[in-house]
N, C-alpha and C positions, 0 to 999 in steps of 0.2 A: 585437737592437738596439732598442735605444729609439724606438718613429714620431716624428717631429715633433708629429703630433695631439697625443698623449699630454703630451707637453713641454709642449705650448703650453696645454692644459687643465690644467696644476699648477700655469700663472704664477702664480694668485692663493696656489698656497703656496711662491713666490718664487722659483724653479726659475728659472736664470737661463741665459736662453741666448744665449750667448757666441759671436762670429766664428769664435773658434778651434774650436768645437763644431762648426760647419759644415764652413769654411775647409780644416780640416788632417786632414778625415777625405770622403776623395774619393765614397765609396759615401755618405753621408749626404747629403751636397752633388748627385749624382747623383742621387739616390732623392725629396728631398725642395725640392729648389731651386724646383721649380716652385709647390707650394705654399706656403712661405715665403710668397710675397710676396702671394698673394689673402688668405692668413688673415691675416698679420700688417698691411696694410695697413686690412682691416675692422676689426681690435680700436684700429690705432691712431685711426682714424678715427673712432670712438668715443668712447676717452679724450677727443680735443681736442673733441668735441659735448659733452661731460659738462663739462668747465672745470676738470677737476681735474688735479695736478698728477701728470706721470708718475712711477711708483716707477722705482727702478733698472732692474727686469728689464725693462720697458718702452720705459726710453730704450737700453738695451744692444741689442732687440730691433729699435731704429731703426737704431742707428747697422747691424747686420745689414744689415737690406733698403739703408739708402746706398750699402752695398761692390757688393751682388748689382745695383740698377738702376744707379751707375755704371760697371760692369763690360758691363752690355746696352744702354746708349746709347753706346758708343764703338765705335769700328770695330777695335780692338784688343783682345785678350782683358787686362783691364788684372791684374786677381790669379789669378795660377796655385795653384791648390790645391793640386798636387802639391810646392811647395817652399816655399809660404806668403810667397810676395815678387809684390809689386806690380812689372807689367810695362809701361811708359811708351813710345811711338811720338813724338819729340821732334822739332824742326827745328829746326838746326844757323841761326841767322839772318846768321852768316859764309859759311856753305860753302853754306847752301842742301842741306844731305844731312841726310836720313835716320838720326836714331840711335836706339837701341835701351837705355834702362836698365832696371836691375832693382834693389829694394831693399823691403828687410823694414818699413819704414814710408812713407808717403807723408802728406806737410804739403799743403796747398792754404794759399798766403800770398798772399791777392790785396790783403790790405790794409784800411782802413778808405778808402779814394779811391782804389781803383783807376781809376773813370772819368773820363779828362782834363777840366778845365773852363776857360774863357779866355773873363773876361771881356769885356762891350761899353765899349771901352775907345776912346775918343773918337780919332781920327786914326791909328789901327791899320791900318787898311786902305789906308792913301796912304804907309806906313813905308816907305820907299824898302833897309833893310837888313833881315838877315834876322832874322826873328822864331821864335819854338817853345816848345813847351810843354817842360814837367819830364821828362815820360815818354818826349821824343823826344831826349835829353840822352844821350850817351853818357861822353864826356870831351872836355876844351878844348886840345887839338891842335890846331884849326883856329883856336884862338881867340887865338893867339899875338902880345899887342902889338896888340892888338883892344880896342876900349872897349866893355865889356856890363854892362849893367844885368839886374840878377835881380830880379823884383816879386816880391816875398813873403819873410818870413822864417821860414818854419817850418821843419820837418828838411830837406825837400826843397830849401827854397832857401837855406839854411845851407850844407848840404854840397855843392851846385852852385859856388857862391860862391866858397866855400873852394876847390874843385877846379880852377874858373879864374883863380884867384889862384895855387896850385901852380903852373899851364901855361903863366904871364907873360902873362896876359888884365890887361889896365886895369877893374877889379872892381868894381861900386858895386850894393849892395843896397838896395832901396825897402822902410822896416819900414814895413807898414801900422797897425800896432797893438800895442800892449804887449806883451811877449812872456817867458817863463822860460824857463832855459835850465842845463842842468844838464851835467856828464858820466853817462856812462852807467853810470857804478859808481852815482853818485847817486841814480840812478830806481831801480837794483835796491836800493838801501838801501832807500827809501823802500817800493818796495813790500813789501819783508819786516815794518817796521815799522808797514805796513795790517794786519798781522793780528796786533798788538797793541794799536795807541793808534788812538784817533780820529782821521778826518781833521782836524780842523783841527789839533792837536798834531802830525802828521806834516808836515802845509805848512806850521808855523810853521822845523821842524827843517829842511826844505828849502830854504826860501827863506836860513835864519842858512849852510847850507853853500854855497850858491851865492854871498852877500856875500862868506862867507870866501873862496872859488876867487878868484872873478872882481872882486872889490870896486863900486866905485858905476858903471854905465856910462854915465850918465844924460849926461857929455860927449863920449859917443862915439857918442850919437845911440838910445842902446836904453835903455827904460824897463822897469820889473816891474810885472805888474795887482797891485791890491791883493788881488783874492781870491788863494787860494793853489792849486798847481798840480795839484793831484788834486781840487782842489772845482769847478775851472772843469773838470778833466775829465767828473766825475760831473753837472755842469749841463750841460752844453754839447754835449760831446764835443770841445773843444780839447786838442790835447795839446801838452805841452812840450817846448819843442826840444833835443833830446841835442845837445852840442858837440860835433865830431869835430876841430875845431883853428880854424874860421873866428873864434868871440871875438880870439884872439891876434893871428889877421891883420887883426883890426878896432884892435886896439889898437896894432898895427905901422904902421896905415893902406897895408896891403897892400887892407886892400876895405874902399869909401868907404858908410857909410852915407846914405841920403838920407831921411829923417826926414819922414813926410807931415802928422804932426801939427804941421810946424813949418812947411812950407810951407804947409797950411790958415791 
């Protein structure tokens, strides 16, 4: 059997050492886990003092040590070797119990805003009804024939919107600011066509499909920014709002937009 050492003294002849190198061979994983992570975290520590950019075998060799120290900061053994499927300790936020997954890949999706924000919002704290954030949003059952105001029009408050509009909620969205808005076939067009044309040729194509969908909405209270929707992405990090049905219920006037540019 191959040492680890040995491996890891070829990296520079590209010798790539791979999770499943470790992962799906238990005696290797046994024999060598513990050093994995002194040698491999000095050479990476390394690289980023040098400023140069890491080769394949390098970042292959990170993503390594991420499975091995997330696997020893959690209180579950989260990847079993012996079957190569990540094993998850979950809470049921219904039942309050205890469950148990297992599966051959694991996403971490926390988002680009995963951490709620709310802002200092003048007379919020005397609101005599109930207030809450996005993240605390489950569905609008309780919101039946209820008048509620959503501040914000991004995905989040688009698709809130719309869901209280579904639940017979009296609807009115606050747009703060210009906003695109596309279906979600559209953003997947678009980005296949990032990796042939230029952004701005790609947001010129974007914005002519969204007139086509949706036509002018400028009297129903929502504007287009002039720049275009992947270029205020790559400035910014705004991103554009996938439609999941609320436009139509804005154009049904099932949910009332309140336009802050117009009350300014």
């Amino acid at each position: 059997m191959t040492s680890l050492k040995s491996m890891y003294a070829k990296m520079n002849q590209r010798l790539i050492i791979t999770p499943s190198r470790i992962h799906h061979n238990p005696l290797l994983q046994q024999e060598y886990a513990g050093n994995i992570l002194e040698l491999g975290l000095e050479h990476l520590s390394s690289v980023a003092a040098s400023g140069r950019t890491a080769s394949m075998t390098e970042a292959t060799l990170l993503l390594l040590l991420l499975s091995l120290t997330i696997a020893e900061d959690n209180n579950v053994d989260n990847f079993c070797s012996l079957n190569g499927k990540w094993r998850l300790l979950v809470t049921n936020n219904s039942s309050g119990a205890d469950e148990i997954y297992e599966a051959e890949f694991l996403v971490v999706a926390s988002g680009e805003n995963s951490e709620e924000y709310i802002p200092n919002i003048k007379g919020l704290e005397s609101y005599q009804g109930e207030s809450m954030h996005c993240s605390k949003y489950l569905n609008g059952r309780e919101m039946y024939k209820k008048n509620v105001l959503v501040v914000g029009c991004g995905n989040s408050g688009m698709e809130i919107a719309y869901d209280l509009s579904t639940w017979g909620a009296y609807t009115s969205i606050v747009v703060r600011s210009q906003v695109h808005y596309f279906t979600k076939e559209m953003v997947y067009a678009g980005m296949l066509m990032l990796k042939h044309f230029m952004v701005d040729k790609v947001d010129k194509m974007m914005v002519l499909m969204s007139k086509l969908k949706y036509g002018n909405m400028f009297k129903y209270g929502l504007t287009r920014p002039k720049e275009g929707p992947f270029a205020l992405k790559i400035k910014g990090g705004t991103t554009p709002t996938i439609d999941v049905g609320c436009i139509e219920k804005i154009k049904k006037g099932k949910v009332k937009v309140i336009n802050t540019y117009i009350l300014v």
